[in-house]
N, C-alpha and C positions, 0 to 999 in steps of 0.2 A: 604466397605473397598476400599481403593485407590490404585489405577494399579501403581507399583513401578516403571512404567517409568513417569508416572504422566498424567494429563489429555492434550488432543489432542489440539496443539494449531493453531490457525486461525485468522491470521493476515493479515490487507491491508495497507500497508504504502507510501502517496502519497510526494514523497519526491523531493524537488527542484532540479533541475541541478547545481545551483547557491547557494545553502543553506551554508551560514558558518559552519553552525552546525554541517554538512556532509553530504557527499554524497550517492547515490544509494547503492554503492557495499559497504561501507561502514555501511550501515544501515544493508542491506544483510547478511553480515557477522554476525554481531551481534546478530540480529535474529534466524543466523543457530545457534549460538554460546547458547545461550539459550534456544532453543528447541532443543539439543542436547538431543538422547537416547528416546525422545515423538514422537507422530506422526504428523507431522503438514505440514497445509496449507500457503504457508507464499505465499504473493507476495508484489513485493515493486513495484511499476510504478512509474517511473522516467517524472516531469514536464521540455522540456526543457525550457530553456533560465530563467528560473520563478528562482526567492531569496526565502527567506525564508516564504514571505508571499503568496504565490505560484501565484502570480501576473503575466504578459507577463512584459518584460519590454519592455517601450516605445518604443523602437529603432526597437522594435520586430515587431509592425505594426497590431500585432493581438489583436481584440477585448476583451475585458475581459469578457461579458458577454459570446461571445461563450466559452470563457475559460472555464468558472465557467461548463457553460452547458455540456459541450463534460467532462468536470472530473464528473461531475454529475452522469452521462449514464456509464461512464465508472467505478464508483462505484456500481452504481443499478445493473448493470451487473454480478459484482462482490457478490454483496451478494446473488443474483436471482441463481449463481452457488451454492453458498454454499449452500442456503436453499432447493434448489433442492435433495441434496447428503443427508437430516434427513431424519429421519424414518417419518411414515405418523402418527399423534396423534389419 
């Protein structure tokens, strides 16, 4: 049977500073907006200066592969929390 607040939700969302589509607190909101009444993990990491394709822009002067690396670690992180917090199988 299903918990009438509904199941626990756990979300990571690496979202541009520069993205058209919207921004951090914008995504944020939405997020609270939808996991309203459940229990959830939400976090959103904000890339600066990065569009939509979560690129540096050139002007930025920062490498893309550390880019790529340091969101990398910063996700593995992020999951290595979450799967720490299950029960043990």
């Amino acid at each position: 049977r299903r918990n009438s607040s509904g199941p626990a939700l756990v979300v990571l969302v690496v979202q541009a500073e520069r993205d058209p589509f919207g921004s951090a607190s914008e995504v944020r909101l939405a997020l609270e907006d939808a996991g309203r009444g459940r229990p959830a993990a939400i976090e959103v990491v904000e890339v600066p200066a990065a569009g939509h394709d979560l690129l540096p822009r050139r002007a930025s002067g920062v490498d893309a592969a550390a880019w790529w690396a340091a969101g990398s670690t910063a996700i593995s992180d992020w999951i290595g929390g979450i799967a720490a917090g299950l029960p043990s199988l």
